[in-house]
DONU-850713 format. One line per 2 residues: number of its first residue (from 1); their letters; for each residue x, y, z of N, C-alpha, C, O. Coordinates in steps of 0.05 Angstrom, whole numbers, padded with zeros to 5 digits. Layout:
% DONU-850713
NUM) a) X:Y:Z:X:Y:Z:X:Y:Z:X:Y:Z  ...
% end
This chain:
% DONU-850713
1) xx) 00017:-00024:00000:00000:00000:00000:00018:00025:00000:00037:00023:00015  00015:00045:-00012:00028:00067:-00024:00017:00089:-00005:-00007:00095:00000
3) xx) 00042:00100:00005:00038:00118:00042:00024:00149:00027:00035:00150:00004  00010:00166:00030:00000:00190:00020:00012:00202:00023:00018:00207:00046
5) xx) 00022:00213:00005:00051:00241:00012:00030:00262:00026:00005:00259:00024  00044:00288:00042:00039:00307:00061:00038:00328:00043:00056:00336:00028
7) xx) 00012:00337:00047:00018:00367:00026:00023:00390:00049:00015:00388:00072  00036:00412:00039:00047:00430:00059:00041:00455:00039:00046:00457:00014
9) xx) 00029:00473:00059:00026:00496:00041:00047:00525:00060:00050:00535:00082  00056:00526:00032:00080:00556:00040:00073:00573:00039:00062:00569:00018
11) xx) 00067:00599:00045:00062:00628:00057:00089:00642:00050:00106:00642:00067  00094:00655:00026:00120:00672:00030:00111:00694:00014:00096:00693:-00005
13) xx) 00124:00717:00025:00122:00740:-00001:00133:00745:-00023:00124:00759:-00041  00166:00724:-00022:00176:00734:-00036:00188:00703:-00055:00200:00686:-00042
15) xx) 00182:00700:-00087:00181:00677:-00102:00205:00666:-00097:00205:00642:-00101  00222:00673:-00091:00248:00654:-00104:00253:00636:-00069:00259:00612:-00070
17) xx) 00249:00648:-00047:00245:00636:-00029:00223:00615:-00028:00228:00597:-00012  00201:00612:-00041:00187:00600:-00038:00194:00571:-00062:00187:00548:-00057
19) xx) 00210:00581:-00090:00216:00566:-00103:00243:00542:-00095:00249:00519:-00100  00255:00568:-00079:00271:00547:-00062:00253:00528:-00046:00249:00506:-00056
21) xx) 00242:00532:-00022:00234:00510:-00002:00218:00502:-00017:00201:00491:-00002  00211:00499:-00038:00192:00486:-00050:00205:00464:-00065:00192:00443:-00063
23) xx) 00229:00460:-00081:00246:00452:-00091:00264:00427:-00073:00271:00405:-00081  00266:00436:-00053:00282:00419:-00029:00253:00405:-00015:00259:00383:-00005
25) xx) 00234:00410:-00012:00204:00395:00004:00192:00374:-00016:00175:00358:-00009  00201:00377:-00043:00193:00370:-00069:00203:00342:-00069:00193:00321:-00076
27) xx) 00235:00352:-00057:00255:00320:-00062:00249:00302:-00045:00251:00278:-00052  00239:00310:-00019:00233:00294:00004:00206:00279:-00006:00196:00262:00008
29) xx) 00194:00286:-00032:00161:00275:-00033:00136:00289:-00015:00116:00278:-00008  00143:00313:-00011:00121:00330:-00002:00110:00339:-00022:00122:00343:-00043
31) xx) 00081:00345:-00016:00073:00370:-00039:00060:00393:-00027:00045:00398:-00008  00074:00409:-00053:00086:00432:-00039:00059:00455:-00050:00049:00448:-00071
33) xx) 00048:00478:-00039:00034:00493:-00053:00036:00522:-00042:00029:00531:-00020  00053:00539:-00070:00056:00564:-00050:00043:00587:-00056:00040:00594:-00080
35) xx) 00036:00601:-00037:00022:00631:-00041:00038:00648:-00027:00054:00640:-00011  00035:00676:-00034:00050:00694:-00029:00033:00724:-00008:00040:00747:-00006
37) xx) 00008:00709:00003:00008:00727:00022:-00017:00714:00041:-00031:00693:00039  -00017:00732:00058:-00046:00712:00082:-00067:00710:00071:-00080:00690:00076
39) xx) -00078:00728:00051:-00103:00724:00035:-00108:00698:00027:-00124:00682:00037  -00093:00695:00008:-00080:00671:-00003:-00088:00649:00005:-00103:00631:-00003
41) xx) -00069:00653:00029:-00063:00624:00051:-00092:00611:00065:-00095:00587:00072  -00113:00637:00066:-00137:00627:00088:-00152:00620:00063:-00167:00603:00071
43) xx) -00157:00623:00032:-00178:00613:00022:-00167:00589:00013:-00185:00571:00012  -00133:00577:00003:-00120:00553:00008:-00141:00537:00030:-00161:00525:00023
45) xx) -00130:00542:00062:-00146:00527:00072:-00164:00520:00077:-00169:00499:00090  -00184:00546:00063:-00214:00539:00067:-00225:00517:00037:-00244:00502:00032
47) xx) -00207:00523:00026:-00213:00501:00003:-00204:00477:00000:-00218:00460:-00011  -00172:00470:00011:-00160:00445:00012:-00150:00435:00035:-00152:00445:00058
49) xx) -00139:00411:00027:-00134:00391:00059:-00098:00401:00061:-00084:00400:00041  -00091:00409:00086:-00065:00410:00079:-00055:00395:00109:-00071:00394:00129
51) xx) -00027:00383:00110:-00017:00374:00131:-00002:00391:00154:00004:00383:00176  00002:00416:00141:00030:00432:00151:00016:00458:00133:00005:00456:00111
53) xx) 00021:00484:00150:00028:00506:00139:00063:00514:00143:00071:00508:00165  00082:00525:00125:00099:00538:00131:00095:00568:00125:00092:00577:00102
55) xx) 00097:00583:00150:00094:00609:00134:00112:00633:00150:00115:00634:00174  00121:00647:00136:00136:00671:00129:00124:00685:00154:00101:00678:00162
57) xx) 00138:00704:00168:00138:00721:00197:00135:00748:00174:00113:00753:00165  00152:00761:00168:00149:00779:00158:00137:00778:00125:00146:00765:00107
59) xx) 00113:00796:00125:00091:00796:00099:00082:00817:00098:00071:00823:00119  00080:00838:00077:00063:00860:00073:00026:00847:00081:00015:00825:00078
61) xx) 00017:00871:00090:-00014:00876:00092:-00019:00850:00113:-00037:00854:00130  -00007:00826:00113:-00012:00806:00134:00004:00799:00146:00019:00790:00129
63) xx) 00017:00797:00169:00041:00784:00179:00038:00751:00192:00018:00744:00205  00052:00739:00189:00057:00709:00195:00039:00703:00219:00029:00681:00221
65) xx) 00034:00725:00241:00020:00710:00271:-00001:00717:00258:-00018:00699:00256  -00008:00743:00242:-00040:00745:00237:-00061:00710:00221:-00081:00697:00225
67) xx) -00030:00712:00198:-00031:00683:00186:-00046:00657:00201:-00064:00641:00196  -00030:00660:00218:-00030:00634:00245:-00049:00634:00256:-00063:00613:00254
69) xx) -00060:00657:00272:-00083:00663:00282:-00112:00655:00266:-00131:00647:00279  -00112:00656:00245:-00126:00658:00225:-00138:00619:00215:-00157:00604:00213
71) xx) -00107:00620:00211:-00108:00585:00209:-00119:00567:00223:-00133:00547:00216  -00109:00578:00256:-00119:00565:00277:-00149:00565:00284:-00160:00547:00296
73) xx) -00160:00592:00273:-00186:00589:00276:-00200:00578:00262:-00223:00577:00269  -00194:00566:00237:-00202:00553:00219:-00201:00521:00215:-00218:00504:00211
75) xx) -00163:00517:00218:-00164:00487:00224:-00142:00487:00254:-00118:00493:00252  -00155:00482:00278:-00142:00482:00301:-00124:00462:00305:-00114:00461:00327
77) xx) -00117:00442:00285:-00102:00427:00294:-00084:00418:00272:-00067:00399:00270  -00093:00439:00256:-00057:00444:00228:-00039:00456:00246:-00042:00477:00259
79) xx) -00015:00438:00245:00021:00450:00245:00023:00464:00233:00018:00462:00209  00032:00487:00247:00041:00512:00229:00068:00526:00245:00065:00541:00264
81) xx) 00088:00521:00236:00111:00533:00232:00110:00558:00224:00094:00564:00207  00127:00574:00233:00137:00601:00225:00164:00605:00219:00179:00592:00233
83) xx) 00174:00620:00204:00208:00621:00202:00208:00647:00191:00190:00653:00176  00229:00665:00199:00236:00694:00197:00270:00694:00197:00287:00682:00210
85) xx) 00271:00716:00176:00304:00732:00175:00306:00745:00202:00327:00744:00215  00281:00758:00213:00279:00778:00231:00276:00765:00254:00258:00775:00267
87) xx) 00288:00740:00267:00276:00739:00294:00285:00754:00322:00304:00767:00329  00259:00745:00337:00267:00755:00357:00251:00740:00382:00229:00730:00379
89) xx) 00263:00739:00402:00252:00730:00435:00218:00738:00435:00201:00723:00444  00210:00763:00425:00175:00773:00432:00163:00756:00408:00145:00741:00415
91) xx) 00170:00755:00385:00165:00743:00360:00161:00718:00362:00139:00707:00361  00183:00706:00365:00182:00669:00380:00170:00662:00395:00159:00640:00395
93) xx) 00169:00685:00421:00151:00671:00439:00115:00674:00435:00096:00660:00442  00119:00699:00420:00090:00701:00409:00083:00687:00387:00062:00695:00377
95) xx) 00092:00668:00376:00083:00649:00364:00078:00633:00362:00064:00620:00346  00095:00626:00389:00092:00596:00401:00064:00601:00423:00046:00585:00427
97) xx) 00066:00622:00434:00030:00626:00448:00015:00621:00437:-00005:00608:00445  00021:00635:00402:-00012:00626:00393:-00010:00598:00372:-00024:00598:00352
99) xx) 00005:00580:00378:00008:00555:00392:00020:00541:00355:00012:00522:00342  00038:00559:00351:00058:00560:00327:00069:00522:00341:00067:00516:00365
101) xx) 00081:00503:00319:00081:00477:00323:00122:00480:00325:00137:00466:00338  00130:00505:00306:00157:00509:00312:00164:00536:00304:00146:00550:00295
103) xx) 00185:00546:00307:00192:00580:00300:00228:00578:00295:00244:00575:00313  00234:00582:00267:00254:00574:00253:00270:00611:00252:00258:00632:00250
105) xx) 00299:00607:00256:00314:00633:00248:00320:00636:00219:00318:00614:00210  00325:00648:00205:00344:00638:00177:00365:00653:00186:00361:00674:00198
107) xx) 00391:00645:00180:00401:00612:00163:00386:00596:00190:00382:00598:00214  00378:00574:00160:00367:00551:00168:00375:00531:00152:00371:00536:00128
109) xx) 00389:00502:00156:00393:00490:00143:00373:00478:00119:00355:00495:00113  00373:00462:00110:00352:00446:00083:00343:00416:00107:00322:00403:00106
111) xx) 00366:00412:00129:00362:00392:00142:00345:00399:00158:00322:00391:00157  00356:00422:00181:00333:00431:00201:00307:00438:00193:00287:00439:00208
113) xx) 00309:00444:00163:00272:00453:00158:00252:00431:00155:00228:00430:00159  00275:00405:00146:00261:00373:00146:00254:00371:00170:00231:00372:00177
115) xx) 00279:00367:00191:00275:00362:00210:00246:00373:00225:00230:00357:00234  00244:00395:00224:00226:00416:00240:00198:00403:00235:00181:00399:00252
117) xx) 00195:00394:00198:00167:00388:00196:00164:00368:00194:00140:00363:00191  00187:00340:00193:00179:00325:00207:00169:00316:00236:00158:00295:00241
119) xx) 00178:00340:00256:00168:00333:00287:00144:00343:00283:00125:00327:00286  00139:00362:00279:00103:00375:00277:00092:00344:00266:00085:00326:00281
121) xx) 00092:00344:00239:00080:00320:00229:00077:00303:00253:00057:00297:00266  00103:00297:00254:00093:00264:00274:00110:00253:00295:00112:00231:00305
123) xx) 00123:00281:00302:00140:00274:00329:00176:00265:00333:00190:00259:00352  00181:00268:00304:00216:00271:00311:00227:00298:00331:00219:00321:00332
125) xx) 00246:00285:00344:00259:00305:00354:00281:00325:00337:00300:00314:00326  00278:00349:00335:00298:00364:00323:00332:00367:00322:00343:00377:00341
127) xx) 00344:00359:00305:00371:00360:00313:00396:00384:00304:00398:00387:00280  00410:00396:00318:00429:00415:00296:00435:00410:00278:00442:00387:00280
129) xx) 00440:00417:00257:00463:00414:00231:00471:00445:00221:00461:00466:00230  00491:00441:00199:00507:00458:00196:00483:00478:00181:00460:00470:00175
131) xx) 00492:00507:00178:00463:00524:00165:00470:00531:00137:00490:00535:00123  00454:00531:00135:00455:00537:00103:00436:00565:00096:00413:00569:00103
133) xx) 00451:00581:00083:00428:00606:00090:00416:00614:00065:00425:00625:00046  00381:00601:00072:00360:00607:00050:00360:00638:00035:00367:00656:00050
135) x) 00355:00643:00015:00351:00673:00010:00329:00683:00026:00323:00707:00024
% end
């Protein structure tokens, strides 16, 4: 019996970032679907099944917690990751309040972003590796 690949929907503003993680989530056998702002992202999930949101902290007109917020009220028990150039201690921790599944710095490796959505998914533990820094 043939396992259902995880579709994961990406949230970024900006394409070539998104063509990246999309490209590397691609190889792993995820499927990948990306939009480029929260609009976007809430009629995605009001229309399809997804396993994982990954989405972007910093976004014109929507920002990543509004994102989250949004998601959660819709599907309360989608993983949703956040990852930012910009982090910070109020940022992280406010995203993990409104009950963010992980909160990524960039550089971020290609491994740690596996890593990350594989523990949401289904419970790996996260491990270091060397970084690799996304655009």
């Amino acid at each position: 019996m043939e396992k259902r690949r995880k579709r994961i929907l990406l949230v970024d503003d900006e394409a070539n970032v998104r063509n990246v993680f999309s490209d590397v989530l691609s190889r792993e056998s995820y499927i990948v679907k990306g939009v480029e702002n929260g609009s976007e992202a809430i009629r995605a999930i009001k229309e399809e099944t997804f396993d994982l949101a990954l989405v972007d902290l910093r976004m014109p007109c929507m920002d990543g917690i509004e994102v989250l917020e949004n998601i959660k009220k819709i599907k309360p028990q989608l993983p949703v990751i956040i990852y930012t150039g910009y982090g910070s201690v109020t940022s992280a921790v406010e995203s993990m309040r409104k009950k963010a599944a992980d909160y990524l710095n960039k550089p971020f490796s290609p491994e740690e972003l596996k890593s990350s959505i594989r523990k949401a998914l289904g419970g790996e533990e996260r491990q270091n590796s060397v970084l690799f820094p996304f655009p």
